[in-house]
N, CA, C and O atoms as CSV, one atom per row, in Angstrom:
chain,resi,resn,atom,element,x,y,z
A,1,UNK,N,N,0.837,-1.177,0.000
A,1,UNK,CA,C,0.000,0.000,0.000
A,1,UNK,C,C,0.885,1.244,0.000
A,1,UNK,O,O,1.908,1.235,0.684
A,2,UNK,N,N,0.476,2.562,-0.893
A,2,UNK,CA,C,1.169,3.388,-0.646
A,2,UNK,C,C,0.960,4.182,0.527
A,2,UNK,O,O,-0.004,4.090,1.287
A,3,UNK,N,N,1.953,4.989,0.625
A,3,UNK,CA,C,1.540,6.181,1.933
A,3,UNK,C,C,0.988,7.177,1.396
A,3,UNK,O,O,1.353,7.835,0.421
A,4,UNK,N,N,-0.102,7.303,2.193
A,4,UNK,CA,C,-0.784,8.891,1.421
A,4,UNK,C,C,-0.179,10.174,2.066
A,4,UNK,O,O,-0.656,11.251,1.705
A,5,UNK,N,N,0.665,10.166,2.838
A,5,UNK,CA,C,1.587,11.254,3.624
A,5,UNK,C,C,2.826,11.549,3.082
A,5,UNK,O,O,3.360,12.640,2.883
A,6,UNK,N,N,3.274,10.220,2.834
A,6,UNK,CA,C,4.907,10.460,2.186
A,6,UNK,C,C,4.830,10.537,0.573
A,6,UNK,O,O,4.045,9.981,-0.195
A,7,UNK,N,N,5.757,11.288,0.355
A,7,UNK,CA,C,5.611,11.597,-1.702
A,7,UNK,C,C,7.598,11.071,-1.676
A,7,UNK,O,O,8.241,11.048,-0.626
A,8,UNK,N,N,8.054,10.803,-2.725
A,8,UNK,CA,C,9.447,10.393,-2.812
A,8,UNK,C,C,9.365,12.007,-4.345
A,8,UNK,O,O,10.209,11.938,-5.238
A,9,UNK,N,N,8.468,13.047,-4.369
A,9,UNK,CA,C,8.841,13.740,-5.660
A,9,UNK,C,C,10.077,14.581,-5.095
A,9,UNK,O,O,10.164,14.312,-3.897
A,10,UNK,N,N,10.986,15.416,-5.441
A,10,UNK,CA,C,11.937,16.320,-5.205
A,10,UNK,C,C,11.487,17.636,-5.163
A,10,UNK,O,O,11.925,18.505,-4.410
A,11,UNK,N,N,10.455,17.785,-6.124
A,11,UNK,CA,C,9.802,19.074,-6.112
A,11,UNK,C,C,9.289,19.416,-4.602
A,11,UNK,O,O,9.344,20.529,-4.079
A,12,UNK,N,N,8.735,18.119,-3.963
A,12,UNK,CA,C,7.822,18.640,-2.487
A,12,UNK,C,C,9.024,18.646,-1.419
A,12,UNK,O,O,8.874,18.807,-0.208
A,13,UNK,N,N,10.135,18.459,-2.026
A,13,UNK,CA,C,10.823,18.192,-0.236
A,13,UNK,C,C,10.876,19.943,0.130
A,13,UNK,O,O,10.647,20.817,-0.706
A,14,UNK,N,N,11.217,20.172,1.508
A,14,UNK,CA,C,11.284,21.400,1.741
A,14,UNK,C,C,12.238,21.949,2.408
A,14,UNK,O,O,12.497,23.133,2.627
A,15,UNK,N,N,12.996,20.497,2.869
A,15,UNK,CA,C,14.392,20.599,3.394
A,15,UNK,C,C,15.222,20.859,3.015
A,15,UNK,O,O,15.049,20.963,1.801
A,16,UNK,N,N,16.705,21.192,3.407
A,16,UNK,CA,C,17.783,21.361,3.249
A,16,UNK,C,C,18.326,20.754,2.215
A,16,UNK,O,O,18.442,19.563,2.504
A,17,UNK,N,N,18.822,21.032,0.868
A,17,UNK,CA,C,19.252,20.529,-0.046
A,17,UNK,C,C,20.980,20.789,0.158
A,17,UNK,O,O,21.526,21.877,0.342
A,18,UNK,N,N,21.646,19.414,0.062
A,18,UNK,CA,C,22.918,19.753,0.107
A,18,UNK,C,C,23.575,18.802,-1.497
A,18,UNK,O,O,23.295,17.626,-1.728
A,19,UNK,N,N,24.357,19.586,-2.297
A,19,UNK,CA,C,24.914,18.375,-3.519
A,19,UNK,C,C,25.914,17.060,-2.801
A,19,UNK,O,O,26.367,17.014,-1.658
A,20,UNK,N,N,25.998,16.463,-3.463
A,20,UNK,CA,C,27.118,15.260,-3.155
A,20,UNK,C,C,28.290,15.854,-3.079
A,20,UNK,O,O,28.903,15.637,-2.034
A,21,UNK,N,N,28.936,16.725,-4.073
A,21,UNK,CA,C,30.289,16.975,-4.013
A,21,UNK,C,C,30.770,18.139,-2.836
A,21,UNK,O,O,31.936,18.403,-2.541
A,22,UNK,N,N,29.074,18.979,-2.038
A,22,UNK,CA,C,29.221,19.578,-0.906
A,22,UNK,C,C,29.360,18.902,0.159
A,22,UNK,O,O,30.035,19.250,1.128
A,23,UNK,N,N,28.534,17.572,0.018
A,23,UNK,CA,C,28.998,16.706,1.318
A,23,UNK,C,C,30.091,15.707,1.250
A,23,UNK,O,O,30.417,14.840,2.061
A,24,UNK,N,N,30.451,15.944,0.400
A,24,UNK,CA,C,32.007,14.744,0.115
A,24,UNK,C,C,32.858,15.638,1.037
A,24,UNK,O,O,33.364,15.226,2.080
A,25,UNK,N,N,32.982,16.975,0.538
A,25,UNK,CA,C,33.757,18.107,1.089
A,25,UNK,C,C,33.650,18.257,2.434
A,25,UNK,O,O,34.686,18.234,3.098
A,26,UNK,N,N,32.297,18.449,3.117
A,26,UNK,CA,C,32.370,17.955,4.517
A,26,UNK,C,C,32.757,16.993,5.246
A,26,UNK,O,O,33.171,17.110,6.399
A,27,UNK,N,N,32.639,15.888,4.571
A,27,UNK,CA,C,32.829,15.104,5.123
A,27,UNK,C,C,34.337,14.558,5.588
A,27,UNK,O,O,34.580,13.986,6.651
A,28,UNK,N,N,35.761,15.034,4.001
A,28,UNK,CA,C,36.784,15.514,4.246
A,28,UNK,C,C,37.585,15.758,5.044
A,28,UNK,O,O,38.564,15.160,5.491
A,29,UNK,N,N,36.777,17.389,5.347
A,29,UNK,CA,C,36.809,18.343,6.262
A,29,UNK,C,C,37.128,17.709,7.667
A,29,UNK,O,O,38.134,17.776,8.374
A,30,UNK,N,N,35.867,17.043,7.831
A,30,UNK,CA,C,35.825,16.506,9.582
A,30,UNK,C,C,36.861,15.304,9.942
A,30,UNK,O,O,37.504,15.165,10.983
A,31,UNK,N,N,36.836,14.372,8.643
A,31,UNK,CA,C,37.866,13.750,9.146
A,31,UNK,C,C,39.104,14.092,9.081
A,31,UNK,O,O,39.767,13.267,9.710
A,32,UNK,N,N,39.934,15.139,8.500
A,32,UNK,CA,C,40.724,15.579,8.450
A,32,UNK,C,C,41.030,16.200,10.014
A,32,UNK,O,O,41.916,15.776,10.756
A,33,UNK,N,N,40.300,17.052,10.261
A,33,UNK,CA,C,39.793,17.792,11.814
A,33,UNK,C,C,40.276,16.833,13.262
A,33,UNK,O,O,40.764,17.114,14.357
A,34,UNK,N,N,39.699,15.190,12.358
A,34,UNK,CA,C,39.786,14.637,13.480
A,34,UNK,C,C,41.028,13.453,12.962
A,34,UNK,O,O,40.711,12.299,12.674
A,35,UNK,N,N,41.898,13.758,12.926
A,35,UNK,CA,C,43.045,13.319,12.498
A,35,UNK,C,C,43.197,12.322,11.384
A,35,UNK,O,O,44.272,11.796,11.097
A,36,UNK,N,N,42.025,12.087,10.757
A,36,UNK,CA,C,41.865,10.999,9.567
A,36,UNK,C,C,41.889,9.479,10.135
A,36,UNK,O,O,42.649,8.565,9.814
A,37,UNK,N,N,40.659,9.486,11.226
A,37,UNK,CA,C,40.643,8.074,11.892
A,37,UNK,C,C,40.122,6.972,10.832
A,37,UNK,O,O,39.777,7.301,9.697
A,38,UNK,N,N,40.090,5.522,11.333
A,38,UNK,CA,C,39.734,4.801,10.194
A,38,UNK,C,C,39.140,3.697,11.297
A,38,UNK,O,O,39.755,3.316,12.292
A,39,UNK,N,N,37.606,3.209,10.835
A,39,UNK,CA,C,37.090,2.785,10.992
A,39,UNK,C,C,37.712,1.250,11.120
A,39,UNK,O,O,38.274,0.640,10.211
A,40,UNK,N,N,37.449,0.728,12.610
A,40,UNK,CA,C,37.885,-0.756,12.176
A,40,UNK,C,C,37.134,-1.732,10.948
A,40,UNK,O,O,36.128,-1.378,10.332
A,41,UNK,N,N,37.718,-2.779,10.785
A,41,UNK,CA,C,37.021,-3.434,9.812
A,41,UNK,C,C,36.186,-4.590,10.907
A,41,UNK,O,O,36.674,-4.959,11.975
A,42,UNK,N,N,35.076,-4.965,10.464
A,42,UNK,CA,C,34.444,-5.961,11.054
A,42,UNK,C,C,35.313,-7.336,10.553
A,42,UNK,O,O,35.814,-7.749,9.507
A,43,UNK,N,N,35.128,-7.912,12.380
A,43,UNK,CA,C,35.784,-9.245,12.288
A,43,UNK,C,C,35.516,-10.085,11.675
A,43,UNK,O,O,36.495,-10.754,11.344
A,44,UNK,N,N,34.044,-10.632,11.104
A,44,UNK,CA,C,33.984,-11.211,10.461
A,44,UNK,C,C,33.226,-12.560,11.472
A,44,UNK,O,O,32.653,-13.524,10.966
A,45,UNK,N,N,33.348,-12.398,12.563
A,45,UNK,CA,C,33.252,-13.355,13.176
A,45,UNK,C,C,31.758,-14.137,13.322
A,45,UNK,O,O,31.645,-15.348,13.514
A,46,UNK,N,N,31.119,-13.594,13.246
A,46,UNK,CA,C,29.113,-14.206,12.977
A,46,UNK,C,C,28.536,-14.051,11.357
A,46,UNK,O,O,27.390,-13.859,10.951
A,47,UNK,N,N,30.057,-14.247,10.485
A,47,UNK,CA,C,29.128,-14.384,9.141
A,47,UNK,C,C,28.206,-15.605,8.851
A,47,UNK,O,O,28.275,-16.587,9.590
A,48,UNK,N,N,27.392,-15.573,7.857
A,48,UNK,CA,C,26.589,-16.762,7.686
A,48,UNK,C,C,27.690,-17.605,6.509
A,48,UNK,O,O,28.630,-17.151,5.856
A,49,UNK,N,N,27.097,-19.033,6.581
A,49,UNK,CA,C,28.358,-19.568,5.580
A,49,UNK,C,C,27.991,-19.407,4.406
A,49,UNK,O,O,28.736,-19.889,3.553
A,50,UNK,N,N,26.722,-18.679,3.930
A,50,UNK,CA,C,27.057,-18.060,2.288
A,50,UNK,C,C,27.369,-16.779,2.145
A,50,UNK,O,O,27.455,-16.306,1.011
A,51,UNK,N,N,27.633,-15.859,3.488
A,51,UNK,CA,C,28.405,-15.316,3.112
A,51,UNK,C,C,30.027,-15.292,2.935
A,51,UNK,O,O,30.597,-14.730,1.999
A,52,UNK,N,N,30.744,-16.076,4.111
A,52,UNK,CA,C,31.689,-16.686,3.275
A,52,UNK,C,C,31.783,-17.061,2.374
A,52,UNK,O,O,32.740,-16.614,1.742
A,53,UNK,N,N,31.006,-17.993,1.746
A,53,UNK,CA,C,30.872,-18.722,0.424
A,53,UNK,C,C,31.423,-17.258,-0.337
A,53,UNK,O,O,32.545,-17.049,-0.799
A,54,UNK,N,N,30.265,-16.350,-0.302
A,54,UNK,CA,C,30.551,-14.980,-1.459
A,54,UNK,C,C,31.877,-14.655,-1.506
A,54,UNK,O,O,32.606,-14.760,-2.492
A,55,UNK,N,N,32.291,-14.100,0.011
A,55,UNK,CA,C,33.524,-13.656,0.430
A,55,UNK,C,C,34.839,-14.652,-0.809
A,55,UNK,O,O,35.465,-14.155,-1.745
A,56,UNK,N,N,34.862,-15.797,-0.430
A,56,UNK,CA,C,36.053,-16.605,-0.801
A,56,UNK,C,C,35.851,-16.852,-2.439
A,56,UNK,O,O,36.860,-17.192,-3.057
A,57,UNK,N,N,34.740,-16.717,-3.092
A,57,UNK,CA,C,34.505,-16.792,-4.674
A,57,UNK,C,C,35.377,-15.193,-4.805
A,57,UNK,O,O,36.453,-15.222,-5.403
A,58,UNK,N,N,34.994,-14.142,-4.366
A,58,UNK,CA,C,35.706,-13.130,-4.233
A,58,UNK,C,C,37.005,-13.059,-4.300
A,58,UNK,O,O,37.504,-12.310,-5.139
A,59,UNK,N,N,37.682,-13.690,-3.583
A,59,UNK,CA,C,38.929,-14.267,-3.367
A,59,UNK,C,C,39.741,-14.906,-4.573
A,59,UNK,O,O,40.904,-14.789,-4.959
A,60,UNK,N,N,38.461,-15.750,-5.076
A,60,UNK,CA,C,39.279,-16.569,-6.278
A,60,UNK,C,C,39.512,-15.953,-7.137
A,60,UNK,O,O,40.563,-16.118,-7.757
A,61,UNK,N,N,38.661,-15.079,-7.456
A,61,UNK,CA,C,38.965,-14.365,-8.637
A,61,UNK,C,C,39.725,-13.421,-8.739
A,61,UNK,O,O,39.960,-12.795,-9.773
A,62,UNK,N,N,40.235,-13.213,-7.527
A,62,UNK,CA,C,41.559,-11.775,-7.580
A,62,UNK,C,C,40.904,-10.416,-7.017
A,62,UNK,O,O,41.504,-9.342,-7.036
A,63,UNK,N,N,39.515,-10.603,-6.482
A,63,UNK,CA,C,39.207,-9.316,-5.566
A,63,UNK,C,C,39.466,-9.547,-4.134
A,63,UNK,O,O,39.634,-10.634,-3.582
A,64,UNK,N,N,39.470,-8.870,-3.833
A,64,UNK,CA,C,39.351,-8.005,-2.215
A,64,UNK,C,C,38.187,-7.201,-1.826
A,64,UNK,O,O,37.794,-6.141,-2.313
A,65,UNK,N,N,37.776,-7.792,-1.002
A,65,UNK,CA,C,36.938,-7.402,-0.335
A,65,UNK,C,C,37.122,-6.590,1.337
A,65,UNK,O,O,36.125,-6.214,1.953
């Protein structure tokens, strides 16, 4: 069912419009600010075994994931 409240048009939003290449720039910005931290990577440790499965086909073929 649709929502009769919510519209997805661009014309009705009324919010704050920011471009991509303004928020790339922010985003930059802050991590730069904050010394250019880096997110750990997840351990990996509760994958399901097709996602391994994906993971290691990945593998074979010479990507990185």
């Amino acid at each position: 069912m649709t929502s009769k409240t919510f519209s997805t048009e661009a014309a009705e939003w009324t919010g704050p419009r920011v471009s991509h290449a303004d928020m790339a720039a922010r985003l930059a910005a802050r991590r730069k600010a904050l010394g250019g931290p880096e997110a750990p990577r997840n351990t990996g440790e509760r994958r399901t075994g097709s996602k391994r499965a994906l993971l290691q086909a990945i593998r074979d073929v010479g990507g990185e994931w």
